[in-house]
C-alpha atoms as a printed R data frame, in Angstrom:
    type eleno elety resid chain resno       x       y       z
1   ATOM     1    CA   UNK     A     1 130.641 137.992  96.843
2   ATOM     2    CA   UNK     A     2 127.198 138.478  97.277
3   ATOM     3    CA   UNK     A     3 125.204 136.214  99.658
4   ATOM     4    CA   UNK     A     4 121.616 135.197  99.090
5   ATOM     5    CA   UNK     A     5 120.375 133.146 101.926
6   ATOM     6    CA   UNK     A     6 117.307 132.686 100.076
7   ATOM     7    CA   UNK     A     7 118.858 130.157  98.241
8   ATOM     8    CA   UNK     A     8 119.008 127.810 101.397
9   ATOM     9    CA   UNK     A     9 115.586 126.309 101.765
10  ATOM    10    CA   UNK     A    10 116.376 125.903 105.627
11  ATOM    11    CA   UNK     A    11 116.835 129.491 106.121
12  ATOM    12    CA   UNK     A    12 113.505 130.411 103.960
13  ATOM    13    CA   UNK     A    13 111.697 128.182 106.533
14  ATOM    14    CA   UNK     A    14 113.371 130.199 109.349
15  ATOM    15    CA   UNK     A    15 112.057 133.193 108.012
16  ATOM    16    CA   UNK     A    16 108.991 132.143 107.192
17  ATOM    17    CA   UNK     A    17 108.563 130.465 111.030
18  ATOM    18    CA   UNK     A    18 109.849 134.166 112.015
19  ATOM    19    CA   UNK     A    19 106.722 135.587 110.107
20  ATOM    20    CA   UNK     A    20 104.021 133.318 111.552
21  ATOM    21    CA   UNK     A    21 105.378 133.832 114.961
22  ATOM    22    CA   UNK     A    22 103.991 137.499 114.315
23  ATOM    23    CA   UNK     A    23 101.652 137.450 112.386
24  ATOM    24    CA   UNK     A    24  98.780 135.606 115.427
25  ATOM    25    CA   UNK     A    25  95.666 136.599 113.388
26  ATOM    26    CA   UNK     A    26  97.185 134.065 110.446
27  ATOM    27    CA   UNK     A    27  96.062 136.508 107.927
28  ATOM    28    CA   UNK     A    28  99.486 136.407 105.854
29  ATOM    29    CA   UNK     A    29 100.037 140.029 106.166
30  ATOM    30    CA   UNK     A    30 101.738 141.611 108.960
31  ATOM    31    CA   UNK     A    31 101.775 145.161 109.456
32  ATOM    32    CA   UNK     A    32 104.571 148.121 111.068
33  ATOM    33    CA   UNK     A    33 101.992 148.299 113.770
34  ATOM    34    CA   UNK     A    34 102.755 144.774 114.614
35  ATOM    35    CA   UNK     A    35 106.181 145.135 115.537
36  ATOM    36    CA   UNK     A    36 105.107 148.717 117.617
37  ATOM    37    CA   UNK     A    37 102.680 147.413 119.403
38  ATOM    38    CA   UNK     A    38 104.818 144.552 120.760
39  ATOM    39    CA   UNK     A    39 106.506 147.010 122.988
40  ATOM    40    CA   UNK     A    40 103.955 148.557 124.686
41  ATOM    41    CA   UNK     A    41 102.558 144.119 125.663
42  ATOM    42    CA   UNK     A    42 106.494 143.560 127.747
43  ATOM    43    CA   UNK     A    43 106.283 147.029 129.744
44  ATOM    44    CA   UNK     A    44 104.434 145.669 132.994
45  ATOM    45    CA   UNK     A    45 105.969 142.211 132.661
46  ATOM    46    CA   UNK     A    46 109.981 143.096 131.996
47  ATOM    47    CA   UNK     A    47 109.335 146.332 134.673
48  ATOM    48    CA   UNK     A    48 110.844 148.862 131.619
49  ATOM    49    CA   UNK     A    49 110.380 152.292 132.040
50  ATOM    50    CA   UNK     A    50 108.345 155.039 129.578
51  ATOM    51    CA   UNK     A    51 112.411 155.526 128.199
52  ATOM    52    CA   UNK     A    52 113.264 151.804 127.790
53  ATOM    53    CA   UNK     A    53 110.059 151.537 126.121
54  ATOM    54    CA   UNK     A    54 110.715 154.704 123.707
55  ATOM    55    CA   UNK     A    55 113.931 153.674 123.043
56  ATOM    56    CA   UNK     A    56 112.407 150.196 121.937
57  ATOM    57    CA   UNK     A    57 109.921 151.319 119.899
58  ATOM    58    CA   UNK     A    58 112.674 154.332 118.141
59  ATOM    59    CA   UNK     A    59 114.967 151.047 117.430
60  ATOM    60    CA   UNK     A    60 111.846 148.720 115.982
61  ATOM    61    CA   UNK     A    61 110.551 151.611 113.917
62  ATOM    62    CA   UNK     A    62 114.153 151.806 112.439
63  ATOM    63    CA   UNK     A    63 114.527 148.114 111.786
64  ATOM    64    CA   UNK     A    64 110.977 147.115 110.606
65  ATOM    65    CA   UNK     A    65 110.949 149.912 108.109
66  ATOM    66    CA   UNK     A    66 114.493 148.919 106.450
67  ATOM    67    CA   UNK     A    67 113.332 145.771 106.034
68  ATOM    68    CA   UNK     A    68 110.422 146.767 104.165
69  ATOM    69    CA   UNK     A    69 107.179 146.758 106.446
70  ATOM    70    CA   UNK     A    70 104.690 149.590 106.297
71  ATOM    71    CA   UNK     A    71 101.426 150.111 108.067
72  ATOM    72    CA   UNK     A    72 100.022 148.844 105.166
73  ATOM    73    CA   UNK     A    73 101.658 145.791 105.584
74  ATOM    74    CA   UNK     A    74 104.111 142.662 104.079
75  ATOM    75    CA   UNK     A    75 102.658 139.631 102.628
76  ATOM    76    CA   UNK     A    76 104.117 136.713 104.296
77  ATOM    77    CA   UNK     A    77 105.509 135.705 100.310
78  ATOM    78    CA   UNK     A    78 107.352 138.482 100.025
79  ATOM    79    CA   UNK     A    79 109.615 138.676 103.690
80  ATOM    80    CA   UNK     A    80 112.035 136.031 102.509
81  ATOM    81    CA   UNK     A    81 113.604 138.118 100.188
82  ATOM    82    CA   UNK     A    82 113.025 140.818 101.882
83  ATOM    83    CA   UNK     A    83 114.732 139.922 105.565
84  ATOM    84    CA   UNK     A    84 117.672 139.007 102.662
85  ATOM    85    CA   UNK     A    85 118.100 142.176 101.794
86  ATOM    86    CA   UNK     A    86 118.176 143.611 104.783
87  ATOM    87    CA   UNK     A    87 120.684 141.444 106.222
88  ATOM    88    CA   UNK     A    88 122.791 141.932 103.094
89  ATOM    89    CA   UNK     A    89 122.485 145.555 103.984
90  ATOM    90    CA   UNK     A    90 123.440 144.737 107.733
91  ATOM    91    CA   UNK     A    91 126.103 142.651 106.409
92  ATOM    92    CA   UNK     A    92 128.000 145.636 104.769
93  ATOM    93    CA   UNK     A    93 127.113 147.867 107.543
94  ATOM    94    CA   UNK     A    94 129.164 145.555 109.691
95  ATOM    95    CA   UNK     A    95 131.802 145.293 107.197
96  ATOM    96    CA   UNK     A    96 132.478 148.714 107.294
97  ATOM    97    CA   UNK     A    97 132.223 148.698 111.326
98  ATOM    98    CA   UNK     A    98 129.544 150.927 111.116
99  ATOM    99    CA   UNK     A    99 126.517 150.493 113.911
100 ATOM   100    CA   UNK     A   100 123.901 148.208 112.421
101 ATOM   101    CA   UNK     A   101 120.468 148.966 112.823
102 ATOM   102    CA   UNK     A   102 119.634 145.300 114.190
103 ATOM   103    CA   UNK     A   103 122.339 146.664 116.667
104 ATOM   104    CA   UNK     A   104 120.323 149.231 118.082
105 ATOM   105    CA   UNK     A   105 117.617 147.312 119.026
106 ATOM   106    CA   UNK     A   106 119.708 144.315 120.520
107 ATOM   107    CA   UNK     A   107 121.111 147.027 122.635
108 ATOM   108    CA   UNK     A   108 117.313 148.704 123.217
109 ATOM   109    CA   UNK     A   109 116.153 145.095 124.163
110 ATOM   110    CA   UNK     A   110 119.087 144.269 125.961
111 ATOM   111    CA   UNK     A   111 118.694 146.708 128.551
112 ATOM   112    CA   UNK     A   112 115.088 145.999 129.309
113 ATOM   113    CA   UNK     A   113 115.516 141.754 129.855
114 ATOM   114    CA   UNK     A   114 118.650 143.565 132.229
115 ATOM   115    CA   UNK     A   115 116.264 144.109 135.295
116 ATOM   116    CA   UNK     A   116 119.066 144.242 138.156
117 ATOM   117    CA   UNK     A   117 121.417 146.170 134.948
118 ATOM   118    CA   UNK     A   118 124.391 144.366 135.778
119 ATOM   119    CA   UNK     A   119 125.380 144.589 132.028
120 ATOM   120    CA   UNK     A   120 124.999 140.824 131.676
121 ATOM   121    CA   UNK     A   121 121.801 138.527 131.351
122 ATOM   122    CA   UNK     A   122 121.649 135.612 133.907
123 ATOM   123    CA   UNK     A   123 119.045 132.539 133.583
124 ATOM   124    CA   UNK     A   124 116.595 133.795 135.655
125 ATOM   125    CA   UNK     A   125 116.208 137.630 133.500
126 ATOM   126    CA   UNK     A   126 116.431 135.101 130.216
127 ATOM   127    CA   UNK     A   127 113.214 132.999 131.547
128 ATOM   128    CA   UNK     A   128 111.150 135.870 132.158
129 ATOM   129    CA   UNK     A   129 111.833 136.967 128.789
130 ATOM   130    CA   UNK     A   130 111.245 133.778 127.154
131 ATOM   131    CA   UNK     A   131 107.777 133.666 128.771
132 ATOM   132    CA   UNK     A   132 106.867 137.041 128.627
133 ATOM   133    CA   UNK     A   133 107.389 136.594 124.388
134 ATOM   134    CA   UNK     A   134 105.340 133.279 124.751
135 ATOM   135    CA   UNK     A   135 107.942 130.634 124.544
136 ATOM   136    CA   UNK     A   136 108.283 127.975 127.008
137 ATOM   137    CA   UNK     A   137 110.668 128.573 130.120
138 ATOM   138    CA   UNK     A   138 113.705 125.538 129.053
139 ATOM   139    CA   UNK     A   139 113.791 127.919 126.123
140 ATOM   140    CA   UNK     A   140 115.945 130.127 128.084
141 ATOM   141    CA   UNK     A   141 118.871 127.126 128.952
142 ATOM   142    CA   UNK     A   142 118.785 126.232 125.134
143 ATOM   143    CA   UNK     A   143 119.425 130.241 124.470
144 ATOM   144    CA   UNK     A   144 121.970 130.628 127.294
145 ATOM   145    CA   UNK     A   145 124.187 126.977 126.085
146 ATOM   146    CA   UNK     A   146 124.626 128.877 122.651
147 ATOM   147    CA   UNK     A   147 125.052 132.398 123.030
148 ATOM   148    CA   UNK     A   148 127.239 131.848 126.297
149 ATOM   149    CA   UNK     A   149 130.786 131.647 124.195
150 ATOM   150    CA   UNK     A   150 132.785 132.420 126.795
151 ATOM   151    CA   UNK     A   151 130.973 130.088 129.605
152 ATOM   152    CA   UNK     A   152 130.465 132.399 132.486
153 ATOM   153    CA   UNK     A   153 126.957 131.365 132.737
154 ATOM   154    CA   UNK     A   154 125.473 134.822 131.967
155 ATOM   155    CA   UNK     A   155 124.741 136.458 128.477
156 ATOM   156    CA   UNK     A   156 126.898 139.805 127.866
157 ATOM   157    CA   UNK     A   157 125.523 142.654 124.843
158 ATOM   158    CA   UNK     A   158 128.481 141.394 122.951
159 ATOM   159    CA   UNK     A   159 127.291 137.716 122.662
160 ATOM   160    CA   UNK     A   160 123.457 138.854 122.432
161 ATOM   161    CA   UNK     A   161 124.144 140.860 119.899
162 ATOM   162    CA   UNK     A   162 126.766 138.213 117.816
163 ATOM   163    CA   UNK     A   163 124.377 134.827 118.075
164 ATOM   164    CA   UNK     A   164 121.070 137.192 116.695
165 ATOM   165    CA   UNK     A   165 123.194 138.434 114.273
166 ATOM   166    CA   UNK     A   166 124.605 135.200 112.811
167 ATOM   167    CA   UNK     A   167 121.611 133.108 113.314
168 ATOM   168    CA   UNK     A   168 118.819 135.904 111.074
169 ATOM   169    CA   UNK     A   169 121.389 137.520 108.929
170 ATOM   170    CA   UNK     A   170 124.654 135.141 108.049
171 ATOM   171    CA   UNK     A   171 124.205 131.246 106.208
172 ATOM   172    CA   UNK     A   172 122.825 128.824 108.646
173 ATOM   173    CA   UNK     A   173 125.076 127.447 110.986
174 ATOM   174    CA   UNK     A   174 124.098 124.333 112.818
175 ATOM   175    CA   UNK     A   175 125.794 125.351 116.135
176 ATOM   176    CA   UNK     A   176 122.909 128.047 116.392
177 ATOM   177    CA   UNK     A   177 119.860 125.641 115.382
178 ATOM   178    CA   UNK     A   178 118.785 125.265 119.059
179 ATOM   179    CA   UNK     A   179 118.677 129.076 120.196
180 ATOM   180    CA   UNK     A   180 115.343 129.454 120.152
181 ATOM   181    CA   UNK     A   181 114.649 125.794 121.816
182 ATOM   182    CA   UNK     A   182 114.687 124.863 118.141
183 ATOM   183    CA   UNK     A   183 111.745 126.839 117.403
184 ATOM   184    CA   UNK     A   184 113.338 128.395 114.339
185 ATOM   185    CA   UNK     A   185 115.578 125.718 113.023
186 ATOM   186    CA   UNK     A   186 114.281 125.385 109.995
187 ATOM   187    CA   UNK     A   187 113.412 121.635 110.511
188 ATOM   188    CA   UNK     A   188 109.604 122.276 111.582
189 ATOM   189    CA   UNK     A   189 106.432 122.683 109.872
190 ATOM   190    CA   UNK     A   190 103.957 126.016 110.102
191 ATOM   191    CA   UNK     A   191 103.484 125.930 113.905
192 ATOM   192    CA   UNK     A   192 101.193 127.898 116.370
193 ATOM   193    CA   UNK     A   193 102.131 132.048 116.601
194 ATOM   194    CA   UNK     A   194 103.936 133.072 119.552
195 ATOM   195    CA   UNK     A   195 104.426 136.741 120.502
196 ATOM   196    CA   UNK     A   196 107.094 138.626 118.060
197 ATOM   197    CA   UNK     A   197 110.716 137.783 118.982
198 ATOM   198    CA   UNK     A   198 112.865 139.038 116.614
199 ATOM   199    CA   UNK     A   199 112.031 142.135 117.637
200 ATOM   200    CA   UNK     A   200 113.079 141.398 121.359
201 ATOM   201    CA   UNK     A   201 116.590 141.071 122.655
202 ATOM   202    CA   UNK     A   202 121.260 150.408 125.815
203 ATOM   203    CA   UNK     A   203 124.363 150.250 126.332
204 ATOM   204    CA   UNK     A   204 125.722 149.360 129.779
């Protein structure tokens, strides 16, 4: 059965909050350059190397131009249904346990917010990502609480890459409202632009 998540209001205003959180100039049109760009702002702050940072920018190329973004750019009307059909593209990439493409760059991102690359993300890795991307620092407790399913206190590729998945690309479920601090929820109007994050979270 086909899923469109554009049917659930909530999740439109998650997309839409995902949109404005890029798009800083508030011109309704955000651009592949946006999402390229965002790598080359975390290398001095997250310590990545040239390859990290190639292999980020590879992996948001990939993404950002399945979903439907060109240089030209995306009107902020048209990424609702747009994100949908990407993630009901991701969706049957996963059912047919093929790599997703929102895989590779969990796994790009992943090893970058990995600074000591223990293969797991601890608090203190999580709250210089949160700032470096412009949110708050408690962001990072909200995002370790939920994607922490197996309670060890550290964030593992597996659970990265299972809460972004089922929070941007699956019907909203409540347990998953808070990742973000509650930035994306759903619940809140238009709010200030921080720096791109669903572009930001290799394979230990």
């Amino acid at each position: 059965m086909m899923v469109d998540l554009t049917k659930d209001p909530k999740w439109v205003r998650r997309a839409l909050a995902y949109f404005d959180s890029v798009d800083r100039a508030k011109r309704g049109v955000v651009t592949l350059d946006h999402f390229i760009m965002f790598a080359d702002g975390i290398k001095e702050r997250c310590e990545a190397s040239d390859e990290e940072i190639s292999q980020m920018k590879d992996a948001l190329r990939i993404v950002y131009t399945d979903v439907g973004f060109t240089y030209a750019g995306m009107k902020r009307e048209d990424f609702p249904k747009k994100l949908n059909d990407f993630a009901s593209r991701e969706r049957e990439r996963k059912k047919n346990n093929e790599d997703t493409f929102h895989t590779k760059l969990m796994d790009a991102n992943f090893n970058i917010i990995d600074k000591n690359k223990d293969c797991r993300l601890s608090l203190d890795e999580l709250k210089i990502w949160v700032t470096t991307i412009g949110m708050p620092e408690d962001a990072a407790q909200s995002y370790l609480l939920i994607a922490d399913t197996n309670k060890n206190g550290t964030i593992e590729l597996n659970e990265l890459r299972d809460a972004e998945f089922k929070f941007w690309f699956e019907p909203i479920d409540n347990t998953f409202d808070n990742l973000y601090g509650g930035y994306f929820s759903g619940n809140q109007p238009r709010r200030t632009p921080i720096r791109n994050l669903f572009c930001c979270w290799k394979m230990c």
